[in-house]
C-alpha positions in Angstrom: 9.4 29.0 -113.3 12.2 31.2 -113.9 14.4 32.7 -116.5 12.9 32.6 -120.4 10.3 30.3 -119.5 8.5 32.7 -117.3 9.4 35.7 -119.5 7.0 34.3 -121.7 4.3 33.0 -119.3 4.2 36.8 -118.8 4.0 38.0 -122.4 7.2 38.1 -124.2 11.2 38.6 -123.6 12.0 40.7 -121.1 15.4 42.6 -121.6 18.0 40.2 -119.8 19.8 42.6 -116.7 23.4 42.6 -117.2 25.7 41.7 -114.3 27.7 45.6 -114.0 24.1 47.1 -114.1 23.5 48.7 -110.9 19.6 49.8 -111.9 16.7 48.0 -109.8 14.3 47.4 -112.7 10.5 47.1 -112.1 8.5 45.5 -115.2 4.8 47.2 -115.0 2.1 45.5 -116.9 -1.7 47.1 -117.7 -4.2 44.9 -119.2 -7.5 46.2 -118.8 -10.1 44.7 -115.8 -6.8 41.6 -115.3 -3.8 43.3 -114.1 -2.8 46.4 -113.2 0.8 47.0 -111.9 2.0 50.8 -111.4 4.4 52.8 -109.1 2.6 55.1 -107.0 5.5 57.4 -105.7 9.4 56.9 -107.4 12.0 58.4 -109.3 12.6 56.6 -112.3 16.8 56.8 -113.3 15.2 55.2 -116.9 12.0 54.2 -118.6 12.1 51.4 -121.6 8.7 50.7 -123.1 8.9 47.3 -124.5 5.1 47.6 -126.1 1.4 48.7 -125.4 0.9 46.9 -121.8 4.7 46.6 -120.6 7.1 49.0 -119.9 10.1 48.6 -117.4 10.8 51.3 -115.2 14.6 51.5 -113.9 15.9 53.1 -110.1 19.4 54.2 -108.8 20.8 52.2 -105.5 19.2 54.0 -102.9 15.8 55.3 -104.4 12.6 54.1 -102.3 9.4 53.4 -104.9 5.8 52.5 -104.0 4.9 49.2 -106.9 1.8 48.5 -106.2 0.2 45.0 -107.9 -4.1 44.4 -108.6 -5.0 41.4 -110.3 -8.2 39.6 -111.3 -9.7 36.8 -112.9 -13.5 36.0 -113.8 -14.1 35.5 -110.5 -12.6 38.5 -109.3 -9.3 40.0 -107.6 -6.8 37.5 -106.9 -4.1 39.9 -105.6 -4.1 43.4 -104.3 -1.0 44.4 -102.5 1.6 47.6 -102.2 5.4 47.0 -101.7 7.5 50.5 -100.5 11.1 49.3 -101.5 14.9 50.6 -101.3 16.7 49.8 -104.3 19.9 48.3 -103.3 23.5 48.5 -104.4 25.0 45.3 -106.2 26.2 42.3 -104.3 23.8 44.5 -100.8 21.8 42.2 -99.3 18.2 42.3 -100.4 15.0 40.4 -100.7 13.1 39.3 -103.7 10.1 40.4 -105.3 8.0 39.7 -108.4 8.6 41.9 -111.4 11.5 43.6 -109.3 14.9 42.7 -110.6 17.0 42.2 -108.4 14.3 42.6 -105.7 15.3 45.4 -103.1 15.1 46.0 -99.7 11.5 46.1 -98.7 10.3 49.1 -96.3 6.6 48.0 -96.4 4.8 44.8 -97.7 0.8 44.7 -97.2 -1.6 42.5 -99.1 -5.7 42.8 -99.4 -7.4 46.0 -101.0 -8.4 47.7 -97.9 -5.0 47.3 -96.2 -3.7 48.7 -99.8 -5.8 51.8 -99.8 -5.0 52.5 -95.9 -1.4 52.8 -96.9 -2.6 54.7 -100.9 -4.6 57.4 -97.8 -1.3 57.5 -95.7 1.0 58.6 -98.8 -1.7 61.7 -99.6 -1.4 63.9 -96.8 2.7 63.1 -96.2 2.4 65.0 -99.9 0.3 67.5 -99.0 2.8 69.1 -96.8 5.2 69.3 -99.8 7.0 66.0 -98.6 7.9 64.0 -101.2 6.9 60.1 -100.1 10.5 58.8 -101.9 12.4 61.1 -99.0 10.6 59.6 -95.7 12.1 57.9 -93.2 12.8 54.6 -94.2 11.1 53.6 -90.2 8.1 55.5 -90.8 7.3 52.9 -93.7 8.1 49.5 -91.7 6.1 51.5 -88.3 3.3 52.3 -91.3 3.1 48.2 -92.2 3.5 47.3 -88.5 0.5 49.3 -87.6 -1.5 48.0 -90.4 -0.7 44.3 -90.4 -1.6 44.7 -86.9 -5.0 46.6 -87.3 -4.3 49.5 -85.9 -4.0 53.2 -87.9 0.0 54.5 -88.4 0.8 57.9 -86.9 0.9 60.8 -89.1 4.0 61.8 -90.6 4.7 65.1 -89.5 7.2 67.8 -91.1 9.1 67.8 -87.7 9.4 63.9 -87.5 10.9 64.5 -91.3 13.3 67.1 -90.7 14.8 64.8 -88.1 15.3 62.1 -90.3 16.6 64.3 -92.8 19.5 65.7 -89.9 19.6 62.4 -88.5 20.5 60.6 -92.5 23.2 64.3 -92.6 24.8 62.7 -89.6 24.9 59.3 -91.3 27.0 60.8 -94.0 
């Protein structure tokens, strides 16, 4: 299902992206005990509410967000699962995700509530040494889903691994 057909499967029109818009736009969606779809760590260029359970959440080329999906029926939770992404630059290479228009490059994909909460407890203490989660290495996210696909714990990232990254991504420039 694409286009207008599965706007509405979803609830209603969503604003159409225009071909010169360079925004990565992320529709978010909160209906009580049925879906639940929020960004954890991000910041948001633009914010359009388009009513009481939707809003769509916009980020610059470049920006790295945390959308994290829960869903559930009467029998219980169809889909828990965390995406970190890169939003991308028009016409970049990049791969496809719901609710994420154009999609983005993505750091870190994990499905299953307690692989999502393992990588929910890895984003708390990478803040609670005053590093924001949007400025780490894009390889500590893709080691973080490595090591948890893989059932093993991700190592720690510490505020010398960051400032590396951050002389490393000077270099770069």
């Amino acid at each position: 299902m694409t286009g207008t057909a599965a706007s509405r499967v979803r609830g209603g029109p969503v604003p159409p992206v225009h071909p010169y818009d360079s925004f990565t736009h992320v529709e978010l969606t909160h209906v009580e005990k049925r879906i639940e779809n929020w960004i954890r760590f991000g910041r948001a260029a633009h914010e359009q509410i388009l009513d009481r359970r939707r809003r769509v959440v916009s980020y610059l080329p470049g920006s790295v967000f945390a959308f994290a999906r829960w869903a559930a029926n009467e029998f219980g939770t169809v889909i828990s699962r965390i995406d970190i992404v890169r939003a991308v630059e028009p016409g970049e290479a990049h791969q496809t995700l719901p609710f994420v228009r154009s999609g983005g490059e993505i750091l870190l994909k994990i499905e299953g509530w307690p692989k999502v909460e393992q990588v929910l407890r890895h984003i708390d203490p990478v803040e609670a040494v005053g590093i924001d989660p949007c400025d780490v290495a894009p390889d500590h996210w893709r080691h973080v889903a490595s090591r948890i696909s893989a059932g093993f714990a991700p190592r720690a990232y510490l505020v010398e691994r960051h400032q590396a990254w951050l002389k490393r991504r000077e270099i770069d420039e």
